[in-house]
C-alpha positions as CSV (number, residue, x, y, z in Angstrom):
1,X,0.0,0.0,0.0
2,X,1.0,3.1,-0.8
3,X,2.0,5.6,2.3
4,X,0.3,8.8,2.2
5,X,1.0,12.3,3.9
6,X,-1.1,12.9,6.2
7,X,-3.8,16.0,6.2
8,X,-2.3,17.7,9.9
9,X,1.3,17.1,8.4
10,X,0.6,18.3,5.0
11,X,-0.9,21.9,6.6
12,X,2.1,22.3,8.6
13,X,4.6,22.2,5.7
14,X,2.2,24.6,4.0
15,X,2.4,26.7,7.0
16,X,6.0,26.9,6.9
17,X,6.3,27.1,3.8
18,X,3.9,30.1,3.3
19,X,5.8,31.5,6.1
20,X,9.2,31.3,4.8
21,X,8.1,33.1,1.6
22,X,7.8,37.0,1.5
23,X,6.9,39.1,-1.2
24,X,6.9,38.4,-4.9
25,X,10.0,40.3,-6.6
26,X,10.1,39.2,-10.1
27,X,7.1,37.2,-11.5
28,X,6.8,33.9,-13.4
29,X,5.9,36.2,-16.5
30,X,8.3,38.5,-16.6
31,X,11.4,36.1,-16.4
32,X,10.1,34.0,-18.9
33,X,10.1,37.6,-21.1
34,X,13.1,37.6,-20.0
35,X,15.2,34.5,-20.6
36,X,13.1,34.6,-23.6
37,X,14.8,37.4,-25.3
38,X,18.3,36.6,-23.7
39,X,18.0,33.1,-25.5
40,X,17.4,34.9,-28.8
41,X,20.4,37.7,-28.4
42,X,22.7,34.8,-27.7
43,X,21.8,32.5,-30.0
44,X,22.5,35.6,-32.6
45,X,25.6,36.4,-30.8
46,X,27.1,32.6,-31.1
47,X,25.9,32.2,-34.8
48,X,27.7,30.0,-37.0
49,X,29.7,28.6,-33.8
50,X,29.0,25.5,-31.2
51,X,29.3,27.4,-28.0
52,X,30.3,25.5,-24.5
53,X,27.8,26.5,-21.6
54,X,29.0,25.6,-18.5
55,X,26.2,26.2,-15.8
56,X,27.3,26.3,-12.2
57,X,24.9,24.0,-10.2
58,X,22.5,24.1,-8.4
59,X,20.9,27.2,-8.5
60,X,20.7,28.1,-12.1
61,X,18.9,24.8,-13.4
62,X,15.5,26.2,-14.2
63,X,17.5,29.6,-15.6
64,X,19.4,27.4,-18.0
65,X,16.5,24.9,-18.7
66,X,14.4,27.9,-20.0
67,X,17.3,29.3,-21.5
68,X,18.3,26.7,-23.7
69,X,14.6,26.3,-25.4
70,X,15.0,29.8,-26.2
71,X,18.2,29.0,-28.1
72,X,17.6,27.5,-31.4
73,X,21.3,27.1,-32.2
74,X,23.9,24.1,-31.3
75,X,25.8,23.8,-27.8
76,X,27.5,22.0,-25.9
77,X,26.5,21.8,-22.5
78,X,29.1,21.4,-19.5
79,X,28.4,21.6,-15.1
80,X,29.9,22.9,-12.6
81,X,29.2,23.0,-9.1
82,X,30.1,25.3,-6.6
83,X,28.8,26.2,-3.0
84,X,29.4,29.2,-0.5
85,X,26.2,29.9,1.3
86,X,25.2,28.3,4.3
87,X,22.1,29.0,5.3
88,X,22.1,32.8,4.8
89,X,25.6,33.2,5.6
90,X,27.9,33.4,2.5
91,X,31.7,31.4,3.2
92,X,34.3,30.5,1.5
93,X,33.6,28.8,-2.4
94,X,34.4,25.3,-3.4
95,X,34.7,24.7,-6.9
96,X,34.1,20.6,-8.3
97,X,34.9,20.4,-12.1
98,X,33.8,17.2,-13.8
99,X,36.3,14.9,-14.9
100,X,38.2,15.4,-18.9
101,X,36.3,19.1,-18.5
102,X,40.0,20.4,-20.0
103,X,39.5,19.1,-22.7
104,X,35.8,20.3,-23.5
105,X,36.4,24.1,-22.8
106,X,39.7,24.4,-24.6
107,X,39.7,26.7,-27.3
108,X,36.4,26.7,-27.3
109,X,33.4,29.5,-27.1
110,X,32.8,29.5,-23.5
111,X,29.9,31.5,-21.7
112,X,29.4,30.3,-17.9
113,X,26.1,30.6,-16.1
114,X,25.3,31.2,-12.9
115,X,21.8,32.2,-10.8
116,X,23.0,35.5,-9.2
117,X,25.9,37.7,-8.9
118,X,26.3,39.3,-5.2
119,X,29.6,38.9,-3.6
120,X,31.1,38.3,-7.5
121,X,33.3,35.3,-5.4
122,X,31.6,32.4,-6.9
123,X,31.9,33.9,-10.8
124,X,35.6,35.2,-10.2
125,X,36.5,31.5,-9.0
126,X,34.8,29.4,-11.7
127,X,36.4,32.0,-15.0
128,X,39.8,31.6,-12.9
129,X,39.3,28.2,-13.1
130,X,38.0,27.9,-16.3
131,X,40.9,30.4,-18.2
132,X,43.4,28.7,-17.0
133,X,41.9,25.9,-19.6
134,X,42.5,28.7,-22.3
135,X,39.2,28.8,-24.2
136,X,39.0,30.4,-27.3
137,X,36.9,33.0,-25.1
138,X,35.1,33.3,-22.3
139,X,31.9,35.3,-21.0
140,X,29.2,35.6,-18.6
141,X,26.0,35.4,-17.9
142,X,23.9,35.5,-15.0
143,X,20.0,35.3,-13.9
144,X,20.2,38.1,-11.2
145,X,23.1,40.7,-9.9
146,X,22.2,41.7,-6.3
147,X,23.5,45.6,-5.4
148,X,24.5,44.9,-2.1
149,X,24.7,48.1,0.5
150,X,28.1,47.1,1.6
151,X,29.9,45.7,-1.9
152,X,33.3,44.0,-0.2
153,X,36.1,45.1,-1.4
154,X,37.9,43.0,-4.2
155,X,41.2,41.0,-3.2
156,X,44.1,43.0,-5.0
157,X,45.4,39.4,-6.4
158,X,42.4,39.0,-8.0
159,X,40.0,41.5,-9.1
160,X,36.4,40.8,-9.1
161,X,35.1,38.9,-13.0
162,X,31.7,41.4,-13.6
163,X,28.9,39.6,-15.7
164,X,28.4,40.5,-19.3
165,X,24.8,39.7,-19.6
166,X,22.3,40.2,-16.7
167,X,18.6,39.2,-16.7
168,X,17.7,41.6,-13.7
169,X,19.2,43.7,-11.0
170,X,17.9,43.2,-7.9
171,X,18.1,44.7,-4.0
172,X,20.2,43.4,-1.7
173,X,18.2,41.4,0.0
174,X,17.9,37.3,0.2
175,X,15.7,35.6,-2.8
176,X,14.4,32.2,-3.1
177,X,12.6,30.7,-6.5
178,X,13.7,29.5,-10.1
179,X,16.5,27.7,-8.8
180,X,17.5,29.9,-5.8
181,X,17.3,28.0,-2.4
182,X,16.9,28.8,1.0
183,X,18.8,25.8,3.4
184,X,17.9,23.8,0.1
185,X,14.4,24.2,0.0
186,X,12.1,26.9,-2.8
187,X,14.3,26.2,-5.8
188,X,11.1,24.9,-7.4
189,X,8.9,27.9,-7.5
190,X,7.6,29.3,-10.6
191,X,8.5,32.9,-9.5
192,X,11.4,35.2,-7.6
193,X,10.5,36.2,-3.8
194,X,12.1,38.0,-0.9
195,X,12.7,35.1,2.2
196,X,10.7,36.4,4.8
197,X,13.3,36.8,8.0
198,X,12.9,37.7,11.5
């Protein structure tokens, strides 16, 4: 027999749930325009070539799911994963690169991925990592790029990699949805929302 949920424990997942989730900052519509037209510049841009997109995991699955259909050209596809935040605490990133991923990005069109831009550590890391493969060339793009109040400054050894393409600018403030996660949970809805906190 098939085990089910039961009704009390379904309404208190709900109930966090609903009480984790704040206000709606970019709606299912408008990224969908969005990612739409990105899809359609880039597949202009990379015209007549067999880009290498190399997505940094998790986060920016849905973003490149969406992004892809919108892309009527060839690619490669490549992953990445990285991870910094814990909880709502950013740290120190670890990079994982897949095994032979030399020899996929080298002299190769590269353009990397990601789900947001904040701190700029996580991006930085992964093109340091990935031009030291010497691609043909290498650009960015990411879903959001938060303006944080407080920007740290960038290490002198290595100054911070900016994204070329942007789907939205965004407050400084935590966001869940599309891909985005909160202690691992929310990267399954439809939309872009503030986490509610305190």
């Amino acid at each position: 027999m098939r085990a089910t949920l039961g009704q009390g424990a379904r309404r208190r997942g709900e109930a966090l749930v609903a009480n984790d989730i704040g206000e709606t900052l970019i709606s299912a519509e408008a990224i969908a325009e969005r990612v739409s037209g990105l899809g359609a510049a880039l597949s202009d841009l990379y015209a007549g070539r067999e880009p290498v997109i190399v997505a940094i995991m998790k986060g920016c699955v849905p973003f490149l799911a969406d992004l892809v259909r919108a892309w009527p050209g060839p690619m490669h596809l490549e992953f990445m994963s990285a991870e910094s935040y814990h909880g709502t605490q950013a740290g120190e990133v670890r990079l994982s690169l897949p095994t032979d991923f030399a020899h996929r990005v080298a002299g190769r069109h590269v353009l990397v991925v990601d789900d947001i831009y904040d701190t700029g550590a996580t991006l930085t890391k992964a093109c340091g990592a990935i031009a030291a493969l010497e691609p043909a060339d290498l650009r960015t793009l990411v879903l959001l790029r938060k303006r944080l109040a407080s920007p740290p400054a960038p290490p002198a050894d290595a100054p911070l990699r900016e994204p070329d393409w942007v789907g939205f600018d965004i407050e400084d403030r935590f966001v869940i949805g599309y891909g985005l996660d909160y202690n691992g949970l929310y990267r399954n809805l439809p939309y872009l929302a503030a986490l509610r906190q305190g």
